[in-house]
N, CA and C atoms of all chains as a GROMACS GRO file, in nm:
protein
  573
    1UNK      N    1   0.082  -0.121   0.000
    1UNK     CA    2   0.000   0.000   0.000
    1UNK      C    3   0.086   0.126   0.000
    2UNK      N    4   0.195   0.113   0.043
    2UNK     CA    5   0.299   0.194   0.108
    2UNK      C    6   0.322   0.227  -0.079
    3UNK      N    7   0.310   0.194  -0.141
    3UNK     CA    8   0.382   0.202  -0.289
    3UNK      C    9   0.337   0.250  -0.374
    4UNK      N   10   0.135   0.269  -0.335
    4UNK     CA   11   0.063   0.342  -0.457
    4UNK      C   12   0.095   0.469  -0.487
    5UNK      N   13   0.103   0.543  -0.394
    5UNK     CA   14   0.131   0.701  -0.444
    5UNK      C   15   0.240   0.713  -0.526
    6UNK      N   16   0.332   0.598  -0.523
    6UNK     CA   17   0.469   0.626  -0.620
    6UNK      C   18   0.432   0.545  -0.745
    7UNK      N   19   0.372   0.484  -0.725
    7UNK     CA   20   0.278   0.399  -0.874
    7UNK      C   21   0.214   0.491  -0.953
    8UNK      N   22   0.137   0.561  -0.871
    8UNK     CA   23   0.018   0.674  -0.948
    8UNK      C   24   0.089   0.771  -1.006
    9UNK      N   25   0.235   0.842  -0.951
    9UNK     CA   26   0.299   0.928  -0.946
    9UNK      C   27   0.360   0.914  -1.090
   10UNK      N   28   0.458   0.791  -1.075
   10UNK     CA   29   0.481   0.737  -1.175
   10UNK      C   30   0.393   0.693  -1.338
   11UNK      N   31   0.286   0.669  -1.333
   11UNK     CA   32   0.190   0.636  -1.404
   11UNK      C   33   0.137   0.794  -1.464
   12UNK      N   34   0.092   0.879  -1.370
   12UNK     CA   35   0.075   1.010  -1.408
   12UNK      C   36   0.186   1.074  -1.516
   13UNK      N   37   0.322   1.059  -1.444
   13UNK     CA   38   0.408   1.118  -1.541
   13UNK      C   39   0.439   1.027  -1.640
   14UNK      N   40   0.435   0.901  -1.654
   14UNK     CA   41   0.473   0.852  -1.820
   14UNK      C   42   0.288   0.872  -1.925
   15UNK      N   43   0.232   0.879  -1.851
   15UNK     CA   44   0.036   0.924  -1.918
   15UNK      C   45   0.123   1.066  -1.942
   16UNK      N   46   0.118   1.162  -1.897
   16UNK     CA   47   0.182   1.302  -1.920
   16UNK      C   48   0.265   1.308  -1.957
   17UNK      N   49   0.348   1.267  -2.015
   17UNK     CA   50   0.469   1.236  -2.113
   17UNK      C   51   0.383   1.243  -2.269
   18UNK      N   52   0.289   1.114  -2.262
   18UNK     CA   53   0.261   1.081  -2.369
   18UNK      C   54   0.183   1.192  -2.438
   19UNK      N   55   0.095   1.248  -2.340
   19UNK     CA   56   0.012   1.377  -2.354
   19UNK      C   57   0.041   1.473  -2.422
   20UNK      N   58   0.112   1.554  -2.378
   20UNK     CA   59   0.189   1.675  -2.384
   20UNK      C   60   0.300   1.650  -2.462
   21UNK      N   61   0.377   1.506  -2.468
   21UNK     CA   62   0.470   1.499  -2.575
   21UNK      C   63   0.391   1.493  -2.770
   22UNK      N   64   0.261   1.427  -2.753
   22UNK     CA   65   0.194   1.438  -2.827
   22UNK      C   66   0.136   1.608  -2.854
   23UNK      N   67   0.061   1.676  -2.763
   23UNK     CA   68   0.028   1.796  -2.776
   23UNK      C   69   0.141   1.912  -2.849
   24UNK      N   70   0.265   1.864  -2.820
   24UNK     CA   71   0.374   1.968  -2.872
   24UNK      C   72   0.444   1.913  -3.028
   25UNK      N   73   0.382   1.720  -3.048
   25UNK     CA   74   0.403   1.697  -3.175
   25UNK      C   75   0.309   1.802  -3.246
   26UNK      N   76   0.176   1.754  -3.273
   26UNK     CA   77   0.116   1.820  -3.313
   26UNK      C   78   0.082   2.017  -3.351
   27UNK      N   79   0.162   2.064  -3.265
   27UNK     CA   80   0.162   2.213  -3.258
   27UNK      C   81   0.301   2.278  -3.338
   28UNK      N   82   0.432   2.186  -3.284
   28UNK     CA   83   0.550   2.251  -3.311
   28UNK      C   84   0.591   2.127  -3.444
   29UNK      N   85   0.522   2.031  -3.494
   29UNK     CA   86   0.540   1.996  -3.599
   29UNK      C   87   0.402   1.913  -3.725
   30UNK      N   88   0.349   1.868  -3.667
   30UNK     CA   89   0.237   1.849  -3.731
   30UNK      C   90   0.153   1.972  -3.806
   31UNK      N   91   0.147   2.054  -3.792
   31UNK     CA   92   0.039   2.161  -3.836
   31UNK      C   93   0.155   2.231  -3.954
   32UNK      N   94   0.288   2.265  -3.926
   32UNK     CA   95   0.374   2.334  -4.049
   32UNK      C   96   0.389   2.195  -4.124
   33UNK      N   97   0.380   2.044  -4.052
   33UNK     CA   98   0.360   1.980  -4.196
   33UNK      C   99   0.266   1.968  -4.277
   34UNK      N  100   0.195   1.954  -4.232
   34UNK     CA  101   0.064   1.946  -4.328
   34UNK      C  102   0.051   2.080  -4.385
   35UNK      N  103   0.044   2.173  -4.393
   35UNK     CA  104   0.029   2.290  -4.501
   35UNK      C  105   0.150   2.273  -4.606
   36UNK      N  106   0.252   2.187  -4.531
   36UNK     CA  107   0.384   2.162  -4.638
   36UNK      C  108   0.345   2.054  -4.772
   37UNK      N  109   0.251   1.975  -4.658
   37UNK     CA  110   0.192   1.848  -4.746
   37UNK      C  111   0.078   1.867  -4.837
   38UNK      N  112   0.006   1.992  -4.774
   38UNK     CA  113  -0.097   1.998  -4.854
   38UNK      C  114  -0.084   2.095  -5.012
   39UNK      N  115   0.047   2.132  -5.044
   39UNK     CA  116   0.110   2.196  -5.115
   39UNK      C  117   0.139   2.100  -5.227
   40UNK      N  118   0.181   1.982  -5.184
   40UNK     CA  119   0.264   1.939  -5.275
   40UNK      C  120   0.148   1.738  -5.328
   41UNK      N  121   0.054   1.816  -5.192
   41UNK     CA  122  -0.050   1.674  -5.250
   41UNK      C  123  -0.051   1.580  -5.147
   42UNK      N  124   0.054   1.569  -5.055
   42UNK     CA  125   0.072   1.463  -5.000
   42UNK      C  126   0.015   1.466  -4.859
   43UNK      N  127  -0.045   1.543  -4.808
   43UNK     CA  128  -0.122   1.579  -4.708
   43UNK      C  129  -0.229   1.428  -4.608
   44UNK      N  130  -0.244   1.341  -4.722
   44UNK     CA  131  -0.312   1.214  -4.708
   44UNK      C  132  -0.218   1.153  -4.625
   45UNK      N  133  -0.116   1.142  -4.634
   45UNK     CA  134  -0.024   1.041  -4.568
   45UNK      C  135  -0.061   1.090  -4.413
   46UNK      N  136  -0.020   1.186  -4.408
   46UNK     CA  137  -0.075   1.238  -4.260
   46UNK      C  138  -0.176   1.202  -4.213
   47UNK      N  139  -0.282   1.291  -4.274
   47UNK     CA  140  -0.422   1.289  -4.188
   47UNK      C  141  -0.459   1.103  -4.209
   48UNK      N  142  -0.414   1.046  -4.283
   48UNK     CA  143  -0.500   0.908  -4.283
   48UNK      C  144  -0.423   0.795  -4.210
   49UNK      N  145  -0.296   0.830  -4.231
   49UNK     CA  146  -0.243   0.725  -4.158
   49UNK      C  147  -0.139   0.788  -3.991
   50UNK      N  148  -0.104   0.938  -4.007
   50UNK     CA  149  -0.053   0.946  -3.877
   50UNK      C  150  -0.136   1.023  -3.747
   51UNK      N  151  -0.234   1.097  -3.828
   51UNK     CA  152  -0.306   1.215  -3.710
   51UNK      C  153  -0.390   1.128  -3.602
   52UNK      N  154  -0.501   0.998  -3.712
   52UNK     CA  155  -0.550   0.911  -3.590
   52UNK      C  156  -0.491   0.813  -3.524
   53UNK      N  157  -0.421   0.782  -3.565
   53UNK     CA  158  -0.338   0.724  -3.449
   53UNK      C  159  -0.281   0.789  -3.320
   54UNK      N  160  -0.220   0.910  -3.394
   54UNK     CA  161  -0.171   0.996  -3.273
   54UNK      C  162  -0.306   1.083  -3.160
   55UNK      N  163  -0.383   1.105  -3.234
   55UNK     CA  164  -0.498   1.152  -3.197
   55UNK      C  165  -0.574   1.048  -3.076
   56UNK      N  166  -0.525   0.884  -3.105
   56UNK     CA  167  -0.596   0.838  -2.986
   56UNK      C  168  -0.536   0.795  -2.871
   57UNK      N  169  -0.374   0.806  -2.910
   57UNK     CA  170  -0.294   0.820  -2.794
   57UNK      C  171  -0.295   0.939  -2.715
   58UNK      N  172  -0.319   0.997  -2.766
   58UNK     CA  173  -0.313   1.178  -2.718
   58UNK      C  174  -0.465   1.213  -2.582
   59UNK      N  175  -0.550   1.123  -2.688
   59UNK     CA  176  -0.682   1.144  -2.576
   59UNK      C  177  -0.696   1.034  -2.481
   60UNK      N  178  -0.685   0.925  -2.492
   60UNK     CA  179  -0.601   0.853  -2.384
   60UNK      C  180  -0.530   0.888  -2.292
   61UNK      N  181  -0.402   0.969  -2.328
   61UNK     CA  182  -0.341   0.989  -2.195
   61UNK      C  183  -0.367   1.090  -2.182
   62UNK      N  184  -0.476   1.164  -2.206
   62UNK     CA  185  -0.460   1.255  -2.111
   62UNK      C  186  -0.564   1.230  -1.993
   63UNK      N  187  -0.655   1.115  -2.042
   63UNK     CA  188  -0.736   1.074  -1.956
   63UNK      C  189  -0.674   1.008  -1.839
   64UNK      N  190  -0.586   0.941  -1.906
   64UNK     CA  191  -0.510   0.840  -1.763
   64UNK      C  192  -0.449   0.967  -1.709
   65UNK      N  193  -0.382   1.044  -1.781
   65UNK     CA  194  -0.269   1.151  -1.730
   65UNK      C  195  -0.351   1.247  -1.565
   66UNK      N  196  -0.505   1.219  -1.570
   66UNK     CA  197  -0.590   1.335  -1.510
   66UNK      C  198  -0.607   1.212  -1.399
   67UNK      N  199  -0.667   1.075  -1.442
   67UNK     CA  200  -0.719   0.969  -1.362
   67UNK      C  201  -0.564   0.943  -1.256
   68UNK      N  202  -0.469   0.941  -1.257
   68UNK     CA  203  -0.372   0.893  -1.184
   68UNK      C  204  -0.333   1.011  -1.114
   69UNK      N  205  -0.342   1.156  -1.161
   69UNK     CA  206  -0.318   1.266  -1.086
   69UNK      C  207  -0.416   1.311  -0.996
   70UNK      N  208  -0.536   1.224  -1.018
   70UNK     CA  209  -0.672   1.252  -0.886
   70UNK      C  210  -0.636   1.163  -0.785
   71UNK      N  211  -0.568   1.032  -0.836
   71UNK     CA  212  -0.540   0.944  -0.712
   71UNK      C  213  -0.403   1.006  -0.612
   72UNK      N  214  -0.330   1.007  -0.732
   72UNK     CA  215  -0.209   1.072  -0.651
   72UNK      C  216  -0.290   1.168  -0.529
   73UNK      N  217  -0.400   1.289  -0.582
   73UNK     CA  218  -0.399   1.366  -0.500
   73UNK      C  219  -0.464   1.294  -0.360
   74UNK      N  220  -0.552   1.196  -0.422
   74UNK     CA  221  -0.589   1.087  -0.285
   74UNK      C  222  -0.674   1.188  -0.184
   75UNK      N  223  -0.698   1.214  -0.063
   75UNK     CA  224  -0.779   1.252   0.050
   75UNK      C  225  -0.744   1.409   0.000
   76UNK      N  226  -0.601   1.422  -0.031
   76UNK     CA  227  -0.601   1.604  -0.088
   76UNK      C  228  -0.656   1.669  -0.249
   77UNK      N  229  -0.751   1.544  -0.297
   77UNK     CA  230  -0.790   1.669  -0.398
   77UNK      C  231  -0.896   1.742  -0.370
   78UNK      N  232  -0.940   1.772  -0.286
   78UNK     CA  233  -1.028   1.890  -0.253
   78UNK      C  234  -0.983   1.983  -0.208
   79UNK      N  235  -0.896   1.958  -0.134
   79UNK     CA  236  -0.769   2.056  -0.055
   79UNK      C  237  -0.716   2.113  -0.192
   80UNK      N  238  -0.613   2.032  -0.322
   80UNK     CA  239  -0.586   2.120  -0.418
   80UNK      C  240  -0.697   2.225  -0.492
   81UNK      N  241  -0.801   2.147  -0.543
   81UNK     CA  242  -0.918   2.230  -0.610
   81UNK      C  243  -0.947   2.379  -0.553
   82UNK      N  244  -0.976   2.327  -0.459
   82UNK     CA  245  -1.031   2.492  -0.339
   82UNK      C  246  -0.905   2.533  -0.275
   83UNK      N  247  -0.792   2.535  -0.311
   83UNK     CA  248  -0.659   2.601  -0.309
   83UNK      C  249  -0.626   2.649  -0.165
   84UNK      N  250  -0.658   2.532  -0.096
   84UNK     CA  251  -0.624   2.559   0.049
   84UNK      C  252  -0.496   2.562   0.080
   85UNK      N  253  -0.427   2.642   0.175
   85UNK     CA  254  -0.339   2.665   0.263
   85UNK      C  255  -0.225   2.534   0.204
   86UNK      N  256  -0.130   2.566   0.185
   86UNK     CA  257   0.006   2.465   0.123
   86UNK      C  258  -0.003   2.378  -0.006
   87UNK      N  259  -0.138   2.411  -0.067
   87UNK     CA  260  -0.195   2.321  -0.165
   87UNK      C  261  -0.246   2.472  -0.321
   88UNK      N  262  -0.181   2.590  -0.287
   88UNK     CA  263  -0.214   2.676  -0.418
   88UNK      C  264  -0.175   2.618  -0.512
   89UNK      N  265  -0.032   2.566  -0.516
   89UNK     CA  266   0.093   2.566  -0.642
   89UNK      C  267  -0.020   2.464  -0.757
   90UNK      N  268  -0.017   2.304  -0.636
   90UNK     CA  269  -0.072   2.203  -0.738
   90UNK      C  270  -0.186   2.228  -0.706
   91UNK      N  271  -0.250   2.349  -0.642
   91UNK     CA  272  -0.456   2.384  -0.705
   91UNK      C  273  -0.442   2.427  -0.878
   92UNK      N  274  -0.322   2.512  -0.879
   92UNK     CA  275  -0.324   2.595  -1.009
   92UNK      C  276  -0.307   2.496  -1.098
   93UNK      N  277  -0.187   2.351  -1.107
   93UNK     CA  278  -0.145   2.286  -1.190
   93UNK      C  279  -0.286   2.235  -1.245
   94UNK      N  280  -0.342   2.165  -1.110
   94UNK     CA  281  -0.445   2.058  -1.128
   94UNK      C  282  -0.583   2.156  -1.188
   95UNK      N  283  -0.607   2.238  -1.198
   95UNK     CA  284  -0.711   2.314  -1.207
   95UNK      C  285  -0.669   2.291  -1.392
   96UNK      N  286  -0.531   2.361  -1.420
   96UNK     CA  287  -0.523   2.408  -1.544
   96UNK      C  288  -0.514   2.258  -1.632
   97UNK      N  289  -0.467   2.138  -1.567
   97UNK     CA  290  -0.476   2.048  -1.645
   97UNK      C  291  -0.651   1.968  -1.695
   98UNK      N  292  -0.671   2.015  -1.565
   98UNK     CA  293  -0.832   1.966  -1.570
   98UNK      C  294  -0.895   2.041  -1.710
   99UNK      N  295  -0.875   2.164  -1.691
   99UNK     CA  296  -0.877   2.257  -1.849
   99UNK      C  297  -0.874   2.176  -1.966
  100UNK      N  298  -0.727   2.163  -1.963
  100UNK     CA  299  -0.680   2.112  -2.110
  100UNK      C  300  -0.710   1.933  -2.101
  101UNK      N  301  -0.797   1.926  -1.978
  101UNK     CA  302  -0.875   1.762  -2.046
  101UNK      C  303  -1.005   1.773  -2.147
  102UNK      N  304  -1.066   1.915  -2.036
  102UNK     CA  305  -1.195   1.898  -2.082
  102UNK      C  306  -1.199   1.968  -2.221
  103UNK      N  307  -1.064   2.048  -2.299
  103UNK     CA  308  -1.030   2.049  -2.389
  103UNK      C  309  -1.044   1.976  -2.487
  104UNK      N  310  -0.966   1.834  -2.454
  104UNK     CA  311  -0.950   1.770  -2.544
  104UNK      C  312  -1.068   1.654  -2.566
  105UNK      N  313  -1.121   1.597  -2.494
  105UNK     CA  314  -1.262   1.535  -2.478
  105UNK      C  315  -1.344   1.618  -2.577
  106UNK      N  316  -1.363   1.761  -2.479
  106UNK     CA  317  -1.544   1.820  -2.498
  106UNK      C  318  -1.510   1.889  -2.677
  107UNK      N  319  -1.373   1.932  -2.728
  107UNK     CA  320  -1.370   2.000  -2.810
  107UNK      C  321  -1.274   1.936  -2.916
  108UNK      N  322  -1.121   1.999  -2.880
  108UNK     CA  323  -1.031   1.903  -3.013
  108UNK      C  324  -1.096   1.789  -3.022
  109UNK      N  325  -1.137   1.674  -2.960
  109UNK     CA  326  -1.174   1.528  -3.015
  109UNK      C  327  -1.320   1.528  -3.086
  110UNK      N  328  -1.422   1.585  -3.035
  110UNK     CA  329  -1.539   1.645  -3.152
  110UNK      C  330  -1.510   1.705  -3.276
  111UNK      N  331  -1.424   1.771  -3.287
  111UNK     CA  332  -1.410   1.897  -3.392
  111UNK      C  333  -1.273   1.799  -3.478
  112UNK      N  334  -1.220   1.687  -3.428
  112UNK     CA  335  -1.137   1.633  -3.537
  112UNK      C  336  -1.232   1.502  -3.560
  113UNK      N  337  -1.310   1.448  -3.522
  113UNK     CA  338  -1.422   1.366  -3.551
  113UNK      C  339  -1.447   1.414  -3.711
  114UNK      N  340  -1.497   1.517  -3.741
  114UNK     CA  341  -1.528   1.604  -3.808
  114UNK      C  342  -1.448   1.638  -3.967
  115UNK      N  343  -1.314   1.652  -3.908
  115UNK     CA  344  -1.192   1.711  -3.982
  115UNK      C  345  -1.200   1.546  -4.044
  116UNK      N  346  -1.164   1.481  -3.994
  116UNK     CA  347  -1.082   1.312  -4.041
  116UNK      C  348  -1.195   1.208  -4.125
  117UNK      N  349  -1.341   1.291  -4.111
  117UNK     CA  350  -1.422   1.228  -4.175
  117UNK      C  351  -1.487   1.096  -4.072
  118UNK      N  352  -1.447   1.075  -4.016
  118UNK     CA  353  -1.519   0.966  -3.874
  118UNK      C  354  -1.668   1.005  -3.837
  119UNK      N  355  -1.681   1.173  -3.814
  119UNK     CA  356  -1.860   1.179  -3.841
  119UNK      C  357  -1.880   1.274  -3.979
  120UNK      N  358  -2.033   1.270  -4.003
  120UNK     CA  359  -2.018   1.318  -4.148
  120UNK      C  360  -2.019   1.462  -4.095
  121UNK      N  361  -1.991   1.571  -4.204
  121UNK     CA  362  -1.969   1.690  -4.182
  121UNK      C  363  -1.948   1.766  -4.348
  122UNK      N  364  -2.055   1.870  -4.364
  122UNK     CA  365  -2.034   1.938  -4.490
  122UNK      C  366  -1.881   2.001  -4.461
  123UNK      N  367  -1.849   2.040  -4.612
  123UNK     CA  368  -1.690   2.116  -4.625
  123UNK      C  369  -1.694   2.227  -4.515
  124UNK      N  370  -1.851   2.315  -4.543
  124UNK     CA  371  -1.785   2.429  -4.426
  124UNK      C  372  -1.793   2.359  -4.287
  125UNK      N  373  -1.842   2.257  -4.253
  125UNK     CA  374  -1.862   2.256  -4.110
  125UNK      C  375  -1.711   2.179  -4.037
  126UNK      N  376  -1.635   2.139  -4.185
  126UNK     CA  377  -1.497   2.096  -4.170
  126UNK      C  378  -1.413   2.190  -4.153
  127UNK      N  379  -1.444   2.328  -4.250
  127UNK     CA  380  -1.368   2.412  -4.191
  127UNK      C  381  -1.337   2.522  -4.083
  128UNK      N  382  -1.506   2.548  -4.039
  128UNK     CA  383  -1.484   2.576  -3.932
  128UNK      C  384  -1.468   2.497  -3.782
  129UNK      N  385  -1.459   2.356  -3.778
  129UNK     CA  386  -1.398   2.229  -3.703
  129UNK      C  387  -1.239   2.209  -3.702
  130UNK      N  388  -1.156   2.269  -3.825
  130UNK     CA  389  -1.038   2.292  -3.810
  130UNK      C  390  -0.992   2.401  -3.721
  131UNK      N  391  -1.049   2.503  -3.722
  131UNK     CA  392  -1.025   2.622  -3.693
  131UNK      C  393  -1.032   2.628  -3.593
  132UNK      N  394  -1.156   2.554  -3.518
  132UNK     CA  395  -1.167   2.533  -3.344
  132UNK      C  396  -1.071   2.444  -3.290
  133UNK      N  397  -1.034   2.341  -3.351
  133UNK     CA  398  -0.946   2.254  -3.345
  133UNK      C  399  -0.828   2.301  -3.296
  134UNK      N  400  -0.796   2.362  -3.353
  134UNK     CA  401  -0.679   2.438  -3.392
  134UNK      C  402  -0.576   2.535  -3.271
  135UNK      N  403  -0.714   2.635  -3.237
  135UNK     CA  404  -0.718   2.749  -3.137
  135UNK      C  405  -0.704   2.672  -3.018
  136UNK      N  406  -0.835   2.535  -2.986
  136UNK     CA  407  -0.831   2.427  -2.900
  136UNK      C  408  -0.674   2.426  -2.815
  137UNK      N  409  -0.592   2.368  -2.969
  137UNK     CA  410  -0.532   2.273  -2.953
  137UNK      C  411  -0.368   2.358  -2.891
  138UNK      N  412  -0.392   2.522  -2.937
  138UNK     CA  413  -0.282   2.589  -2.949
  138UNK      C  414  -0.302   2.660  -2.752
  139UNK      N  415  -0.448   2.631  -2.732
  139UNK     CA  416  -0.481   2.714  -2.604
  139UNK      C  417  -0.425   2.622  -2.520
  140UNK      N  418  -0.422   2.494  -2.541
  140UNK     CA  419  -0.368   2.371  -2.452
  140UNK      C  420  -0.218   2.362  -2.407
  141UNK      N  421  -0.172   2.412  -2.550
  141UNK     CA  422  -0.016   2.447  -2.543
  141UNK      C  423   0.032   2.552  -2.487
  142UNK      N  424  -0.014   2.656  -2.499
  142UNK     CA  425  -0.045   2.782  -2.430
  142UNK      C  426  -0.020   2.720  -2.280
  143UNK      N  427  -0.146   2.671  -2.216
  143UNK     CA  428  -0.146   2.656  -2.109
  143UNK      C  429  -0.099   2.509  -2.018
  144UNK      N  430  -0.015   2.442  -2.083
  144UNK     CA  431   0.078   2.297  -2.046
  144UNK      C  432   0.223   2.386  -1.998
  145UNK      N  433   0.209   2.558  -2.041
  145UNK     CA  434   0.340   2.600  -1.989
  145UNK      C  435   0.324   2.619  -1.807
  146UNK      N  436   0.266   2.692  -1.815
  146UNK     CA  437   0.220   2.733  -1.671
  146UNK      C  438   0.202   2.603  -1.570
  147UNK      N  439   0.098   2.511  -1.615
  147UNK     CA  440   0.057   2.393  -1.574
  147UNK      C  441   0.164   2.320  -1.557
  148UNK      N  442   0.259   2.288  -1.638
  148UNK     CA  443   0.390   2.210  -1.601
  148UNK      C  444   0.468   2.282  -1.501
  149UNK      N  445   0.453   2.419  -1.493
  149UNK     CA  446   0.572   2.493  -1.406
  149UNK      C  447   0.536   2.484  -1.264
  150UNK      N  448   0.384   2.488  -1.219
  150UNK     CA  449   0.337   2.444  -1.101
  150UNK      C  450   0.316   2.312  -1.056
  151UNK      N  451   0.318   2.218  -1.175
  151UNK     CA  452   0.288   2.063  -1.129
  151UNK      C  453   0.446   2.091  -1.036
  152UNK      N  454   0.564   2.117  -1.096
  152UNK     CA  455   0.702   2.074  -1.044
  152UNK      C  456   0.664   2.187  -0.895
  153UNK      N  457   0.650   2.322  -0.919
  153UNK     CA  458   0.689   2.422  -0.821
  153UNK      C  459   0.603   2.355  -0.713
  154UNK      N  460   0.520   2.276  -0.649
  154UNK     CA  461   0.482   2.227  -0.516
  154UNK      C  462   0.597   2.149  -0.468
  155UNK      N  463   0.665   2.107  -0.518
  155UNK     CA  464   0.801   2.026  -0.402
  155UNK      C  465   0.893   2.116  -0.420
  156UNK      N  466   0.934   2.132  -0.580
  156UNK     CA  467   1.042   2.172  -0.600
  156UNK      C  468   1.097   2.325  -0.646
  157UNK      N  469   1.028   2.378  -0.633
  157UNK     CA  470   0.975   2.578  -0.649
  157UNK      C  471   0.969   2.650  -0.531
  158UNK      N  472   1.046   2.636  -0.434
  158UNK     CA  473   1.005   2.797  -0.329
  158UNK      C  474   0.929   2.903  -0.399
  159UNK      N  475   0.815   2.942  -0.337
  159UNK     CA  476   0.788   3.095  -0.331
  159UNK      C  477   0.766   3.132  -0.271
  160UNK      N  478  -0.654   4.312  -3.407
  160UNK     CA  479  -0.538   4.295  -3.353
  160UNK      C  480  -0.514   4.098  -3.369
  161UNK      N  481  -0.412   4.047  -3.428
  161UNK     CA  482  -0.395   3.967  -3.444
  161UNK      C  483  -0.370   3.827  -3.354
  162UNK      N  484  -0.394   3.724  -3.340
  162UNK     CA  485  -0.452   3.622  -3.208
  162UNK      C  486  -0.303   3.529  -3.235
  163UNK      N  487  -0.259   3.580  -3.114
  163UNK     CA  488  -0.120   3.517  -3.083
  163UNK      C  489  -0.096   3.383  -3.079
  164UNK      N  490  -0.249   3.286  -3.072
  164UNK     CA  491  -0.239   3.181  -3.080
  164UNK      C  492  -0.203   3.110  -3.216
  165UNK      N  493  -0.233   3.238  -3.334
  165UNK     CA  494  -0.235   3.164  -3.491
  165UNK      C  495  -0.054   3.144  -3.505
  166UNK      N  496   0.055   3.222  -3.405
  166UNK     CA  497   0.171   3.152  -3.459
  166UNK      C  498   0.252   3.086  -3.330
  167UNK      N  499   0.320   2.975  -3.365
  167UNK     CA  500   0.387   2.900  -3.286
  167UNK      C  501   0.458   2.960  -3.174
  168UNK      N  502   0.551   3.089  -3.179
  168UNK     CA  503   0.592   3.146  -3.065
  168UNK      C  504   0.546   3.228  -3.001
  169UNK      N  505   0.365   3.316  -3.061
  169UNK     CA  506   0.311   3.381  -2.998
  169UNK      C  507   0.225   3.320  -2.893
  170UNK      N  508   0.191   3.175  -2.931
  170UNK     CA  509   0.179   3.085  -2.816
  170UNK      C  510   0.268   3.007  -2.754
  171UNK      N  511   0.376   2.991  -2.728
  171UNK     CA  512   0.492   3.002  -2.625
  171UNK      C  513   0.463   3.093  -2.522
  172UNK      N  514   0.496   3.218  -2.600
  172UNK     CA  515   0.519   3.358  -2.509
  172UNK      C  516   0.348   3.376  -2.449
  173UNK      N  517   0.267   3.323  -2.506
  173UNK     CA  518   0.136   3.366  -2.428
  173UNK      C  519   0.148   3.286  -2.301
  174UNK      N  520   0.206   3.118  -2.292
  174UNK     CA  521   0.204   3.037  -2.186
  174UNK      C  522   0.322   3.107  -2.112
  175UNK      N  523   0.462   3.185  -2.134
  175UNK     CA  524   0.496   3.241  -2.048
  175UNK      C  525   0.463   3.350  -1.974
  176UNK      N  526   0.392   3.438  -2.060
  176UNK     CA  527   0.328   3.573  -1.963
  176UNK      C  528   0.232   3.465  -1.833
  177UNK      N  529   0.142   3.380  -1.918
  177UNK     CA  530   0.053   3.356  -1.839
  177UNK      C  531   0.105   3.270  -1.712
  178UNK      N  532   0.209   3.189  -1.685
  178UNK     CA  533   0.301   3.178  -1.580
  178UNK      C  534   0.359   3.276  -1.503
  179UNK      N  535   0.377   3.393  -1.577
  179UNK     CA  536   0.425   3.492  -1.500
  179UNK      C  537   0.302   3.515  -1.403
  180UNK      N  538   0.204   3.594  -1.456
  180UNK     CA  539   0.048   3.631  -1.396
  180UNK      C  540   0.033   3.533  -1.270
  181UNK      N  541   0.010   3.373  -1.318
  181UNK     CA  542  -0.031   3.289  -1.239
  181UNK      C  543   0.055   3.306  -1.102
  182UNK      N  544   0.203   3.329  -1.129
  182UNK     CA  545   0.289   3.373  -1.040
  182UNK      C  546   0.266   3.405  -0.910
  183UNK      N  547   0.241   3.532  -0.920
  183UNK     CA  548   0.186   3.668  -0.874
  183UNK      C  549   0.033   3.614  -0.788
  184UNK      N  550  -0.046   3.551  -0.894
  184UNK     CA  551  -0.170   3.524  -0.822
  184UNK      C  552  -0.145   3.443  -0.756
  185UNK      N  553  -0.067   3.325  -0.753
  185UNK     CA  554  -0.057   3.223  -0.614
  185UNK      C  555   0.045   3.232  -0.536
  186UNK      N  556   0.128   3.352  -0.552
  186UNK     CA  557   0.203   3.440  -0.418
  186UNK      C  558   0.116   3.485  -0.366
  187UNK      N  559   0.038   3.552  -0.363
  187UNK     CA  560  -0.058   3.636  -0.337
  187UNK      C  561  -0.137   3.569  -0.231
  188UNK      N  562  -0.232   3.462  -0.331
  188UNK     CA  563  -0.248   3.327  -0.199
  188UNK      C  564  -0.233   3.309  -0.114
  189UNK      N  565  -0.087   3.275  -0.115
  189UNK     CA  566   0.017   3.234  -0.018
  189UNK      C  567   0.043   3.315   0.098
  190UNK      N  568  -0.035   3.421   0.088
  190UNK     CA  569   0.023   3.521   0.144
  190UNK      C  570   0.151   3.631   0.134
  191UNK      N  571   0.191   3.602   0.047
  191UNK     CA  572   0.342   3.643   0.056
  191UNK      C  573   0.343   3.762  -0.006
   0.00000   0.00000   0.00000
């Protein structure tokens, strides 16, 4: 018993690895490829054979990434949420990751449903599904900076 | 005015201001 919190701990950060290592494929290289690809035709290779794949690892962990960071928090996630007394740093982390779950669930994963052809969708309702997608996906990245800087700053951050 | 999210380092720099901010607000918290 003595071992779960370093299980969950552990489990959290390789789920958040996969997450966020995925979230920064997609932002800092996926998106300048595909306009590269869609130039020259080859744009298919991507979206058909690499985006869903990556797309269901990505929503996966971030599910485990959230499910193992509620256990970790164990008897203190209410204490983090409502940002009680020694518990601000990881209220802010856990708050902002909770964000970029319900991100990727309630919005990027609807709105690329859409894009990839998985539900039906006229051209415009594809293009404005990219576009949300997109903003989604860039607000997530946006905010995995902050969120990573407080997951660490509760042990290892004086302020 | 143009949405910092449409280029790759204007969303960087948006997640660093917004660390900075967050900063400040959970010093603040803290009491400190």
């Amino acid at each position: 018993m003595d071992m779960l919190p370093g299980i969950y701990r552990w489990i959290h950060i390789m789920a958040g690895v996969m997450w966020i290592g995925l979230l920064y494929y997609f932002n800092f290289v996926q998106v300048a490829a595909l306009k590269a690809a869609q130039a020259d035709s080859t744009a298919a290779g991507i979206t058909k054979h690499v985006a869903p794949r990556a797309l269901f690892y990505f929503r996966w962990a971030a599910l485990v990434t959230w499910l193992a960071g509620a256990a970790l928090l164990g008897s203190n996630f209410v204490a983090a949420f409502a940002f009680h007394a020694g518990f601000q740093k990881i209220g802010i982390g856990a708050w902002l990751g909770t964000i970029m779950l319900l991100n990727v669930w309630g919005v990027i994963w609807p709105n690329q449903k859409k894009i990839l052809g998985l539900v039906q969708a006229t051209d415009e309702q594809k293009n404005k599904a990219r576009r949300v997608a997109f903003l989604a996906s860039r607000t997530n990245t946006a905010l995995s900076i902050p969120m990573l800087f407080f997951m660490v700053a509760q042990t290892h951050i004086p302020m | 005015m143009k949405n910092p999210l449409d280029s790759l380092w204007g969303t960087v720099i948006t997640g660093f201001v917004l660390t900075a901010i967050l900063y400040f607000v959970v010093k603040s918290l803290m009491g400190g």
